[in-house]
Biopython code that builds the backbone (N, CA, C, O; Angstrom):
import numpy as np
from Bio.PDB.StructureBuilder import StructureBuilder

atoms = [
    (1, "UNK", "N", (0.839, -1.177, 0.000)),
    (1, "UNK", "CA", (0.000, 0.000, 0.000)),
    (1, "UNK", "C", (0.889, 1.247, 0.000)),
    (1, "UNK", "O", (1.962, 1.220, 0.602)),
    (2, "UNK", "N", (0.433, 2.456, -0.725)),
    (2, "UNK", "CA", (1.714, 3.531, -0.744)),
    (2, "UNK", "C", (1.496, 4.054, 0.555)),
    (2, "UNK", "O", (0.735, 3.543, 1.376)),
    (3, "UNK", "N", (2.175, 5.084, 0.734)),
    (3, "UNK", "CA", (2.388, 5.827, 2.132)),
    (3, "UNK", "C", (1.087, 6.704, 1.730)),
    (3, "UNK", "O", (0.548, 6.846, 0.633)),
    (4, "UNK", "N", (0.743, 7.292, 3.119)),
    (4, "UNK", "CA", (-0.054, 8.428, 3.130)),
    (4, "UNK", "C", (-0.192, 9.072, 3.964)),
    (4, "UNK", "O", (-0.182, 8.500, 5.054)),
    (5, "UNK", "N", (-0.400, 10.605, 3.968)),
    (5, "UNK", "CA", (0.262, 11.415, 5.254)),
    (5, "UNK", "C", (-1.173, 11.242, 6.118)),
    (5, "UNK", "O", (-2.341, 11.073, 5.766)),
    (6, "UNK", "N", (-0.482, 11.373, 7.468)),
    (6, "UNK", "CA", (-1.681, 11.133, 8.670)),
    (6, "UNK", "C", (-1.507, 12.213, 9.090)),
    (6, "UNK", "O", (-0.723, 13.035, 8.615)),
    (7, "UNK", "N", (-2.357, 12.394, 10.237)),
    (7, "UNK", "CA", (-2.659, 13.584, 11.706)),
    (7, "UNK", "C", (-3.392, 12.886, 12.296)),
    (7, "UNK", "O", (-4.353, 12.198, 11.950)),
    (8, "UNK", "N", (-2.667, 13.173, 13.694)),
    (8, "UNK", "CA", (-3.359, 12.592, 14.868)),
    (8, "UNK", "C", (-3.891, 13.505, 15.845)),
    (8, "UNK", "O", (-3.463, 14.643, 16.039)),
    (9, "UNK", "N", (-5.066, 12.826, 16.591)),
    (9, "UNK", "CA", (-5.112, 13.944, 18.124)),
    (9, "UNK", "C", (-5.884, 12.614, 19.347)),
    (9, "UNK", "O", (-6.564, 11.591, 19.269)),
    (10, "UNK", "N", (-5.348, 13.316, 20.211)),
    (10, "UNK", "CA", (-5.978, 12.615, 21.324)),
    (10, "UNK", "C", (-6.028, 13.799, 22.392)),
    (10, "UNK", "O", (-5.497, 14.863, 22.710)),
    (11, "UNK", "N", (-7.565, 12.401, 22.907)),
    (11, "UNK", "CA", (-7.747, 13.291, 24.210)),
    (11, "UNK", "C", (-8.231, 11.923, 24.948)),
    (11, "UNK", "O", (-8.704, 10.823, 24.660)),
    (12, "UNK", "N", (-7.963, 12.411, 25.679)),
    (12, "UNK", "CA", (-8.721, 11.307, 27.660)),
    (12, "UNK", "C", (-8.388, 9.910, 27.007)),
    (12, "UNK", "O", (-7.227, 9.769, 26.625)),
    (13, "UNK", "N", (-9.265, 8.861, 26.831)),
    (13, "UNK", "CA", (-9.277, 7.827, 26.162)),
    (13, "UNK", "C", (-9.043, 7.422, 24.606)),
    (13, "UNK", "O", (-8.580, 6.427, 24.046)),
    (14, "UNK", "N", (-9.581, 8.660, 24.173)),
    (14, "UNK", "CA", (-9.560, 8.469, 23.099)),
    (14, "UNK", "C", (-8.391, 8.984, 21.887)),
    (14, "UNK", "O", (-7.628, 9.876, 22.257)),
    (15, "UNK", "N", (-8.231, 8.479, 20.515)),
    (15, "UNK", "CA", (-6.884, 8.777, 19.888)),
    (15, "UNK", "C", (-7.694, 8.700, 18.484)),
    (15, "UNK", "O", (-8.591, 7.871, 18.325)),
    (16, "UNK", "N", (-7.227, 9.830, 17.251)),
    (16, "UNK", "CA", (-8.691, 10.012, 16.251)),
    (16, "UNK", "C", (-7.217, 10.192, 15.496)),
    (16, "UNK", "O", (-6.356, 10.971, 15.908)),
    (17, "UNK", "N", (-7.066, 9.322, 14.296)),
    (17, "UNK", "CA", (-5.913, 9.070, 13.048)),
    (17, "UNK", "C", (-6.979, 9.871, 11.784)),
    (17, "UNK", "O", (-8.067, 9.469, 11.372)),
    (18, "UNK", "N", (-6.503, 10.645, 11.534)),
    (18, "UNK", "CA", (-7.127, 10.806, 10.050)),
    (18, "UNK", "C", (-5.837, 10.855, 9.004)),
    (18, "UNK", "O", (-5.000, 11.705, 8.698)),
    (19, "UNK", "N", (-6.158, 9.338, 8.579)),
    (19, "UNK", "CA", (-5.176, 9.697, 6.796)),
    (19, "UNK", "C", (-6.043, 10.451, 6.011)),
    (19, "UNK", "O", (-7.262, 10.583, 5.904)),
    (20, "UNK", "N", (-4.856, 10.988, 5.403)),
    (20, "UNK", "CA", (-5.715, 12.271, 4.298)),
    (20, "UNK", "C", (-6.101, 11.306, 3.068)),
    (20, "UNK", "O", (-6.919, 11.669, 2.223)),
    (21, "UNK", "N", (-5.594, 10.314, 3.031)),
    (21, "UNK", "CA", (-6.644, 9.813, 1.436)),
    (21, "UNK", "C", (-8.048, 9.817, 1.749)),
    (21, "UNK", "O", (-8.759, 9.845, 0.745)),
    (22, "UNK", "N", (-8.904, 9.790, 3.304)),
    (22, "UNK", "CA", (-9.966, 9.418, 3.128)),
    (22, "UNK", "C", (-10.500, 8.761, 4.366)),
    (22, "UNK", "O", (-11.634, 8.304, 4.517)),
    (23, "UNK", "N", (-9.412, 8.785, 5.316)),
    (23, "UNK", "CA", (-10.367, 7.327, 6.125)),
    (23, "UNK", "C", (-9.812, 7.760, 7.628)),
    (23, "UNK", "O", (-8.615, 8.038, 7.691)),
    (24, "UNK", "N", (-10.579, 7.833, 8.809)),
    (24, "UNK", "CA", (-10.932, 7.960, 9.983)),
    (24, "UNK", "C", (-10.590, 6.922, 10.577)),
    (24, "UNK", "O", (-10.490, 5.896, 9.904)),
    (25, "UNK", "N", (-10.372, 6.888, 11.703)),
    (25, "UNK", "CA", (-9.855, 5.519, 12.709)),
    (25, "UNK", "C", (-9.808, 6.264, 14.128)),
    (25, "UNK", "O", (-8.897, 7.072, 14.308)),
    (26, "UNK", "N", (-10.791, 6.022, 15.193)),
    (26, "UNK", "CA", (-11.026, 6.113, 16.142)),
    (26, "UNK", "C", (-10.574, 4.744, 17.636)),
    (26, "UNK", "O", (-11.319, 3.796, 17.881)),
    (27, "UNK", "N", (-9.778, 4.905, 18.092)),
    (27, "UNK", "CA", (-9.148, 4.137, 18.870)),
    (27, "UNK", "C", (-9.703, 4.383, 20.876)),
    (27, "UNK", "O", (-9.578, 5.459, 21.460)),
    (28, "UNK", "N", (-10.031, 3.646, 21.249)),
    (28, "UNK", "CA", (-10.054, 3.673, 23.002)),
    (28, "UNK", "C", (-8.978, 3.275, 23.132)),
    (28, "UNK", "O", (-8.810, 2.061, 23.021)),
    (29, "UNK", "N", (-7.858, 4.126, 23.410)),
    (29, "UNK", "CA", (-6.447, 3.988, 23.679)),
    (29, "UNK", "C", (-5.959, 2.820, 25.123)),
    (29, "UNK", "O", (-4.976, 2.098, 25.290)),
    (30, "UNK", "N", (-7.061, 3.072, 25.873)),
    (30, "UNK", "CA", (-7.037, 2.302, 27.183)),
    (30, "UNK", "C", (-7.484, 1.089, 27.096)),
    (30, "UNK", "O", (-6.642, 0.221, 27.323)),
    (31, "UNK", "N", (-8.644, 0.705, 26.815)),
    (31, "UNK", "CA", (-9.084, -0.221, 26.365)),
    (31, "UNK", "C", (-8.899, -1.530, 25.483)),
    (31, "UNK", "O", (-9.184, -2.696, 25.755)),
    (32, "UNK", "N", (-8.087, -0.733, 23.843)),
    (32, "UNK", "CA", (-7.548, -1.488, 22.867)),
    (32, "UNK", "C", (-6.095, -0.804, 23.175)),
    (32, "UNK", "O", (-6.192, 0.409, 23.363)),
    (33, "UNK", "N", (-5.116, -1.190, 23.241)),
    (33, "UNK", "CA", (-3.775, -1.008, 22.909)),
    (33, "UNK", "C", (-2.805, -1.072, 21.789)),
    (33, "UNK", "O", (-1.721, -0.612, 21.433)),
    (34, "UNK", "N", (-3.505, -1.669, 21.513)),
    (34, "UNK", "CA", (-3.033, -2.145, 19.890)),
    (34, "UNK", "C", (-3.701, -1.543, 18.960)),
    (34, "UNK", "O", (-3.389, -1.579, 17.770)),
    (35, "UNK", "N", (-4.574, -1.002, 19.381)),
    (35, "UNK", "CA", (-5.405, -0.568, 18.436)),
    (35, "UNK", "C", (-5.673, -0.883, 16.918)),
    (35, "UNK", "O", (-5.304, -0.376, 15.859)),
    (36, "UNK", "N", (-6.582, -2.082, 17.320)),
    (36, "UNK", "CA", (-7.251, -3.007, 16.382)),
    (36, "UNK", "C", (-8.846, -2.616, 16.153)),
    (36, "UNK", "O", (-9.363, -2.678, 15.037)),
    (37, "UNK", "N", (-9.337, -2.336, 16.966)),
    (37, "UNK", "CA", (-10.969, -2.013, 16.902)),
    (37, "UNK", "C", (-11.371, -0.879, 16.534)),
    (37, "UNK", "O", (-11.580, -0.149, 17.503)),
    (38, "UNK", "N", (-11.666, -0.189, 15.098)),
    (38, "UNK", "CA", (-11.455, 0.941, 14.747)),
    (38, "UNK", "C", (-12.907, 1.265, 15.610)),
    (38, "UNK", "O", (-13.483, 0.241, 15.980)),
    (39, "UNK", "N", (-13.540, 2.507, 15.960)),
    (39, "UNK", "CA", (-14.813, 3.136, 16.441)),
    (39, "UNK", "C", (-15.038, 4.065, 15.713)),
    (39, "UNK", "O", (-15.127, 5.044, 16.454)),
    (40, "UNK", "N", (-15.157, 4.300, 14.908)),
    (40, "UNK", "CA", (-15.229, 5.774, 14.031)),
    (40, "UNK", "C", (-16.853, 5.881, 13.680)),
    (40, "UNK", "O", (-17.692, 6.762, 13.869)),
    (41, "UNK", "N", (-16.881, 4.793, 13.183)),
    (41, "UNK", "CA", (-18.369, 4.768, 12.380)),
    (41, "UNK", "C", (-19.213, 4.350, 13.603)),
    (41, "UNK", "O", (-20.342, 4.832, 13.505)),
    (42, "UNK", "N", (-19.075, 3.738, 14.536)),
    (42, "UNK", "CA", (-19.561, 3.304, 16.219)),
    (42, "UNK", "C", (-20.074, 4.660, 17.225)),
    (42, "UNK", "O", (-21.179, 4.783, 17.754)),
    (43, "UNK", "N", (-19.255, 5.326, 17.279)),
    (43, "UNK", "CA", (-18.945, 6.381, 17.792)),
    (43, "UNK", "C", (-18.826, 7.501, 17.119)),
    (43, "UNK", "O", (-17.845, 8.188, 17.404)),
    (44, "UNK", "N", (-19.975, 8.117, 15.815)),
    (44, "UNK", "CA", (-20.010, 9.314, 14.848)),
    (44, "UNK", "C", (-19.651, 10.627, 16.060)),
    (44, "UNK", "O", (-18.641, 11.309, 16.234)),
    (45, "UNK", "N", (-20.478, 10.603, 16.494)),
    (45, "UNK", "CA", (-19.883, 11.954, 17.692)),
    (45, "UNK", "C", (-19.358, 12.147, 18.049)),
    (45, "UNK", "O", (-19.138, 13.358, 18.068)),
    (46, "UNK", "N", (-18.258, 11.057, 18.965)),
    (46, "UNK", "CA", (-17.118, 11.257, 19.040)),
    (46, "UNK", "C", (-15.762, 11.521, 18.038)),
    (46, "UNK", "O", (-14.876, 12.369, 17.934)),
    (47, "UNK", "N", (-16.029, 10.682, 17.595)),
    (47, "UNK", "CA", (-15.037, 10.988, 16.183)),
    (47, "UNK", "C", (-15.362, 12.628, 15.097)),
    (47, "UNK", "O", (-14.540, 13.349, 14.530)),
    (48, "UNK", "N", (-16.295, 12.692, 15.142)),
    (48, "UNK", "CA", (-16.745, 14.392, 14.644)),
    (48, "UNK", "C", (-15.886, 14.895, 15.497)),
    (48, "UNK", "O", (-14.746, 15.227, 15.173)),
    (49, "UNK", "N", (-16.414, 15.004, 16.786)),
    (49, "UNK", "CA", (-15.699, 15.916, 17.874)),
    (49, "UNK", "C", (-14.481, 16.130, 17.622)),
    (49, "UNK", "O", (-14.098, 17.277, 17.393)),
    (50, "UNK", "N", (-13.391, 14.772, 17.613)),
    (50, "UNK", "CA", (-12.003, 15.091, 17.777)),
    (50, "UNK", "C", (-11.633, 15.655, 16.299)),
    (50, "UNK", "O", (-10.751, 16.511, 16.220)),
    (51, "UNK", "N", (-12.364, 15.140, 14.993)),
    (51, "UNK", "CA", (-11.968, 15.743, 13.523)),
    (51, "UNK", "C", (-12.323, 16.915, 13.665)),
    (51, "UNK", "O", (-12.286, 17.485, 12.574)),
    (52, "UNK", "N", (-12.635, 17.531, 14.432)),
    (52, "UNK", "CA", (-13.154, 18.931, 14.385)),
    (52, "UNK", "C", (-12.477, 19.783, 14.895)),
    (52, "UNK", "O", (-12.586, 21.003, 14.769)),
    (53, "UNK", "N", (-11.592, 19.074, 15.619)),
    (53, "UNK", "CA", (-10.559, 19.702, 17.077)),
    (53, "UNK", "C", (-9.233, 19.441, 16.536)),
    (53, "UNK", "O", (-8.279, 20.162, 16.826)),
    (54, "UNK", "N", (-9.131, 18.389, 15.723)),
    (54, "UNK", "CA", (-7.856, 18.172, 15.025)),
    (54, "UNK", "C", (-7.593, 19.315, 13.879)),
    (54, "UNK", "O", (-6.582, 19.973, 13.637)),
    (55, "UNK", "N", (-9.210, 19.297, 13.112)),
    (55, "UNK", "CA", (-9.056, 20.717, 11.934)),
    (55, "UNK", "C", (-8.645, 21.591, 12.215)),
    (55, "UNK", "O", (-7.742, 22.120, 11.566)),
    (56, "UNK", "N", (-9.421, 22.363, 13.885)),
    (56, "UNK", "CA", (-9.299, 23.588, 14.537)),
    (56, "UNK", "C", (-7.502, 23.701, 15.220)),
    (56, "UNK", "O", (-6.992, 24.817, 15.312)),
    (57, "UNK", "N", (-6.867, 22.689, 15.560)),
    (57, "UNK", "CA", (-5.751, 22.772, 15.794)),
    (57, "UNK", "C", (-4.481, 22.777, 14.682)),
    (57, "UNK", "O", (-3.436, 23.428, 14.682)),
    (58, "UNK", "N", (-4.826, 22.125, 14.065)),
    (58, "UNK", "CA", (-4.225, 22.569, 12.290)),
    (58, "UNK", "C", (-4.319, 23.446, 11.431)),
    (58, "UNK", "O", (-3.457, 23.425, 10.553)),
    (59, "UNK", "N", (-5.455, 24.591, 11.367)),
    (59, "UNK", "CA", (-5.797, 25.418, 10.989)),
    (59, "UNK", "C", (-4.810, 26.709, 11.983)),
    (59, "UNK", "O", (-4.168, 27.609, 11.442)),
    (60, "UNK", "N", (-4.907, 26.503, 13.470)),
    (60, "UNK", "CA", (-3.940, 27.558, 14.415)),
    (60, "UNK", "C", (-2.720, 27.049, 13.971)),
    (60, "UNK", "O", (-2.010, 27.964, 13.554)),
    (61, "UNK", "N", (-2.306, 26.183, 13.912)),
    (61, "UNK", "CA", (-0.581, 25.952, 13.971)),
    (61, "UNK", "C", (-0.116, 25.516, 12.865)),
    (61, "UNK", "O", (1.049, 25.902, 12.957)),
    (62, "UNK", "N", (-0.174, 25.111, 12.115)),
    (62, "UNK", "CA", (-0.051, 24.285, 11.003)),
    (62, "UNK", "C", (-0.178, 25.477, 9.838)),
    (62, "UNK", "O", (-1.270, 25.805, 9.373)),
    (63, "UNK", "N", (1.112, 26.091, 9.426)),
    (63, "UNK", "CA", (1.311, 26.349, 8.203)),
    (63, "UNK", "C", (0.360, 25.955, 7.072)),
    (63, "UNK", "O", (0.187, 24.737, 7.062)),
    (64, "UNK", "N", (-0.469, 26.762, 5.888)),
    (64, "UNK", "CA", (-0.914, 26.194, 5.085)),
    (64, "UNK", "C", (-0.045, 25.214, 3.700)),
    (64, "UNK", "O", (-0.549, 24.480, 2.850)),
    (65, "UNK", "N", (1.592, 25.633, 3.966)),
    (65, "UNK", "CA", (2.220, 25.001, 2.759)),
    (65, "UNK", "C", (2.747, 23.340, 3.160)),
    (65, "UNK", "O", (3.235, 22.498, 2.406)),
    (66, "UNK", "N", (2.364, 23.231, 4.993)),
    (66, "UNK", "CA", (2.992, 21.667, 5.273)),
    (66, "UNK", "C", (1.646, 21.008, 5.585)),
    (66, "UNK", "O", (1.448, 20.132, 6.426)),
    (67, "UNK", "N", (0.928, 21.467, 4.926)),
    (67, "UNK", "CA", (-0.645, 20.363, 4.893)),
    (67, "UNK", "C", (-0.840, 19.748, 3.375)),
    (67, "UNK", "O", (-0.609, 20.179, 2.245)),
    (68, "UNK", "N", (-1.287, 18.739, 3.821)),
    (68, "UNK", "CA", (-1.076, 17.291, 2.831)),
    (68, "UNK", "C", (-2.514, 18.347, 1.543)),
    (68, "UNK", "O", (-3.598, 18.875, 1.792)),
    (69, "UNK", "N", (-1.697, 18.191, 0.258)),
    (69, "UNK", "CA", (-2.200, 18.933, -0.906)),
    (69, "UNK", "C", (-2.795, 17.732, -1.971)),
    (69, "UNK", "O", (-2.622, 16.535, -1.742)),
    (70, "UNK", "N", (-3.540, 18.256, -3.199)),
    (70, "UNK", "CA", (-4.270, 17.278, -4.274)),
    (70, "UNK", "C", (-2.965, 17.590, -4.644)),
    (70, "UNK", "O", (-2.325, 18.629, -4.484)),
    (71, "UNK", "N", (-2.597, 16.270, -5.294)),
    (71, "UNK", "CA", (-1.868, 16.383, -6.661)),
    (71, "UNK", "C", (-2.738, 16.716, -8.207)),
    (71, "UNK", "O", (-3.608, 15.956, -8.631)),
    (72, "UNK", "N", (-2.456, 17.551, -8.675)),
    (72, "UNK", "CA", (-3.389, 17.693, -9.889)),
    (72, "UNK", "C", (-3.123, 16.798, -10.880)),
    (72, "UNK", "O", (-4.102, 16.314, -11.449)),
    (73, "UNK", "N", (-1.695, 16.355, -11.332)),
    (73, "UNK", "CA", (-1.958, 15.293, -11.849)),
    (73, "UNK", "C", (-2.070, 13.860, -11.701)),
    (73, "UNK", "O", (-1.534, 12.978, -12.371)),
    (74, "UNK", "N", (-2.974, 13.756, -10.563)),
    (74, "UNK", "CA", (-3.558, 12.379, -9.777)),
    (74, "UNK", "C", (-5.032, 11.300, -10.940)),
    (74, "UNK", "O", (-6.241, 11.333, -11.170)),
    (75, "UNK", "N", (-4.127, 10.717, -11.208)),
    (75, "UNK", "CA", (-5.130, 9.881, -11.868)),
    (75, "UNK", "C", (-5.882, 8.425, -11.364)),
    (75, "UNK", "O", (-5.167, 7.424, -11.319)),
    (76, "UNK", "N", (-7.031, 8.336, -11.062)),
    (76, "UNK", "CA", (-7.915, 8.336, -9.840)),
    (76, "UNK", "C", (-7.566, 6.196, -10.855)),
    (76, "UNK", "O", (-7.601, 5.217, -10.109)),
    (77, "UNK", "N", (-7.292, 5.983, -12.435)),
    (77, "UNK", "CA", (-7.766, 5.027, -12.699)),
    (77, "UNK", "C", (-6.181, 4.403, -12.600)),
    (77, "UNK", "O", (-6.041, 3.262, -13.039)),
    (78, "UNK", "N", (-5.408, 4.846, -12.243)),
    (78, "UNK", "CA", (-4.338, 4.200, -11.324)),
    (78, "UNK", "C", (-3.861, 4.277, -10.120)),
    (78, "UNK", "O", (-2.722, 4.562, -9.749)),
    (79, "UNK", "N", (-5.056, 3.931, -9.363)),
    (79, "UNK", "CA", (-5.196, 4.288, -8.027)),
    (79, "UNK", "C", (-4.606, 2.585, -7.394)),
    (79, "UNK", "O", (-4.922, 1.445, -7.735)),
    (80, "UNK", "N", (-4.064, 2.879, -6.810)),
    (80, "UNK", "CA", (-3.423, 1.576, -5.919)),
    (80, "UNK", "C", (-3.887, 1.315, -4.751)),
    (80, "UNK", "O", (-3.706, 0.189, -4.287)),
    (81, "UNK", "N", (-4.658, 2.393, -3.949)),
    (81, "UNK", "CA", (-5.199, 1.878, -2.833)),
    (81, "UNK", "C", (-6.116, 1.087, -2.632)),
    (81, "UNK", "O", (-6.704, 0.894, -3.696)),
    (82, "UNK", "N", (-6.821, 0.169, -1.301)),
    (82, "UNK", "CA", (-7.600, -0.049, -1.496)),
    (82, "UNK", "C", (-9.289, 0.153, -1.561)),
    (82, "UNK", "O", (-10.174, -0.601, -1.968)),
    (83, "UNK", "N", (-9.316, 1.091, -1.157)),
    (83, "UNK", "CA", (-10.282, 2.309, -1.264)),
    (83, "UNK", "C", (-10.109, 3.405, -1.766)),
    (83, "UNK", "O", (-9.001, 3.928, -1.650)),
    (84, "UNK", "N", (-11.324, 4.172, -2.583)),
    (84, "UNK", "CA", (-11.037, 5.775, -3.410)),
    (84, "UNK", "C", (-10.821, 6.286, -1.946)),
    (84, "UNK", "O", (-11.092, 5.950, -0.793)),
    (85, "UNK", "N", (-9.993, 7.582, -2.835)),
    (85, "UNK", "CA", (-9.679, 8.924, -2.118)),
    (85, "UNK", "C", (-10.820, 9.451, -1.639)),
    (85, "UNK", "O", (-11.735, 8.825, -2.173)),
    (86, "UNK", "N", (-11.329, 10.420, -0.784)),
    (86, "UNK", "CA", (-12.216, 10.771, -0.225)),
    (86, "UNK", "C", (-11.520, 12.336, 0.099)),
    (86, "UNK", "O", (-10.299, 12.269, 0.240)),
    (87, "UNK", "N", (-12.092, 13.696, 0.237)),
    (87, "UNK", "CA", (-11.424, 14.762, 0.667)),
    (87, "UNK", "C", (-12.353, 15.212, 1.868)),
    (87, "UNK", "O", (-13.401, 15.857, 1.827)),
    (88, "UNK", "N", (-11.750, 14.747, 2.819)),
    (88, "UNK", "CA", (-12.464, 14.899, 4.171)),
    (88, "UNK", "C", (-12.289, 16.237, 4.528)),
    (88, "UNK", "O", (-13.213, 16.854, 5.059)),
    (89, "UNK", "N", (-11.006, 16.853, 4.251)),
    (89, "UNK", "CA", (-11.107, 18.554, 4.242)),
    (89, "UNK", "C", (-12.204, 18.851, 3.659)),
    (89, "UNK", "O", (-13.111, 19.204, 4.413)),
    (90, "UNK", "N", (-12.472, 18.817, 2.289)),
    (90, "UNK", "CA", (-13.697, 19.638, 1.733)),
    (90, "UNK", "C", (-14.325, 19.507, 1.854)),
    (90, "UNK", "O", (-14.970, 20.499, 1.517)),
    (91, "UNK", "N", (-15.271, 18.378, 2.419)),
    (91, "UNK", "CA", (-16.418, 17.853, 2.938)),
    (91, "UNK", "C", (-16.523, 18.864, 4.180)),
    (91, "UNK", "O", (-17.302, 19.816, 4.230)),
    (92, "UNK", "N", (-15.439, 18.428, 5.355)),
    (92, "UNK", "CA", (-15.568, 19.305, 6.456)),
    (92, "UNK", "C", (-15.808, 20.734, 6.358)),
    (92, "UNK", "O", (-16.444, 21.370, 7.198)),
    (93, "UNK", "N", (-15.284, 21.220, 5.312)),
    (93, "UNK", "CA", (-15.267, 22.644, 5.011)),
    (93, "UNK", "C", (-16.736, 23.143, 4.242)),
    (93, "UNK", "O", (-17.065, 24.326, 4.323)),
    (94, "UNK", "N", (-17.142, 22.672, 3.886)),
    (94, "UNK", "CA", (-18.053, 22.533, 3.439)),
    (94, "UNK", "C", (-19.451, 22.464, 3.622)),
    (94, "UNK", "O", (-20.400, 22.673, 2.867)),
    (95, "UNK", "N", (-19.318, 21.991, 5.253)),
    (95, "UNK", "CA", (-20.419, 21.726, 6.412)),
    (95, "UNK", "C", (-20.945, 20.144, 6.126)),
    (95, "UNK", "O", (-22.113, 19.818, 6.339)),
    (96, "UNK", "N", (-20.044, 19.319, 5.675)),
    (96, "UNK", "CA", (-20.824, 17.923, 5.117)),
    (96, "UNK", "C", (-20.498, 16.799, 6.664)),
    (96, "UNK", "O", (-20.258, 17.276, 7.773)),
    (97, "UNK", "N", (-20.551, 15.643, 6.440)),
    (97, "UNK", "CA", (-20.412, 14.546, 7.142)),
    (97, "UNK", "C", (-19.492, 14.053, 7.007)),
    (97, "UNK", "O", (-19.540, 13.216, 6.105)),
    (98, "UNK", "N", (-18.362, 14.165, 7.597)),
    (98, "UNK", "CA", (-16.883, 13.711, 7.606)),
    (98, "UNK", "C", (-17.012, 12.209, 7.952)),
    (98, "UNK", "O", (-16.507, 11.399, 7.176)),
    (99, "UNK", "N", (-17.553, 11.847, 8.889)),
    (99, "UNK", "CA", (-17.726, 10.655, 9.380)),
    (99, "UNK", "C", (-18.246, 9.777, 8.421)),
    (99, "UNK", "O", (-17.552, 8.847, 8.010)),
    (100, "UNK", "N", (-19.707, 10.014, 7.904)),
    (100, "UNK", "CA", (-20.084, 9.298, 7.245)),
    (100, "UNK", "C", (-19.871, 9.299, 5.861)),
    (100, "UNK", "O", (-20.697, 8.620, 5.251)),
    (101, "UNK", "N", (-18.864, 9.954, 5.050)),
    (101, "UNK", "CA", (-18.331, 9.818, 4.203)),
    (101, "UNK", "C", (-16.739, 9.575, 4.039)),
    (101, "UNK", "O", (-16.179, 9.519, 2.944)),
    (102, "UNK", "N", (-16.161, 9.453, 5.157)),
    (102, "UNK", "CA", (-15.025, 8.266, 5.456)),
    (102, "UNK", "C", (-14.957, 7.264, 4.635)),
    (102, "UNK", "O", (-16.009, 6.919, 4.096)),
    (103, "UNK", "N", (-13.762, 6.566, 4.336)),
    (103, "UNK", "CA", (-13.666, 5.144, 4.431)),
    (103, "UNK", "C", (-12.856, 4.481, 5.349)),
    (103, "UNK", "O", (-12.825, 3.251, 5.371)),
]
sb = StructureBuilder()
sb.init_structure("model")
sb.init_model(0)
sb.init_chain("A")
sb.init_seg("    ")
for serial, (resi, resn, name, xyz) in enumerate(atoms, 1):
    if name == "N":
        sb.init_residue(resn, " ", resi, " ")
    sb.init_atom(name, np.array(xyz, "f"), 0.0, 1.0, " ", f" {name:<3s}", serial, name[0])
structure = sb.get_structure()
């Protein structure tokens, strides 16, 4: 699978991975250790919450030129992953459902 840039945040129990191709992963850090049991889609509210807090903390600190960008010449029918890309920024920005348009 190729690489793909992440951001993380945690709080109390919980630990919220968003890779930028598309896909959410919500972890009970205490609970699972290994973090095998994704909760994202389990737990929509919670996981909103922290993608929302992760945006809002990336948006204060986070330079706009070291945030993960489209490649324009990205061609979607040599895509290697195993799921499409998804732009959870623009969705979020947008006022849409980050969660439920995850993969």
């Amino acid at each position: 699978m190729p690489l793909t840039p992440h951001s993380a945040i945690r709080e109390g129990d919980y630990k919220l991975i968003l890779d930028w191709h598309g896909r959410l992963k919500l972890f009970n850090i205490v609970e699972d250790r290994s973090e095998t049991n994704n909760l994202a889609k389990q737990m929509p509210d919670k996981t909103k919450e922290l993608f929302e807090k992760l945006m809002s903390w990336l948006d204060s600190n986070v330079k706009k030129t070291y945030w993960s960008k489209l490649n324009p010449d990205y061609n979607g029918l040599k895509e290697s992953h195993d799921v499409p890309f998804v732009n959870l920024e623009e969705i979020y920005r947008n006022g849409g459902d980050v969660v439920a348009n995850s993969n």
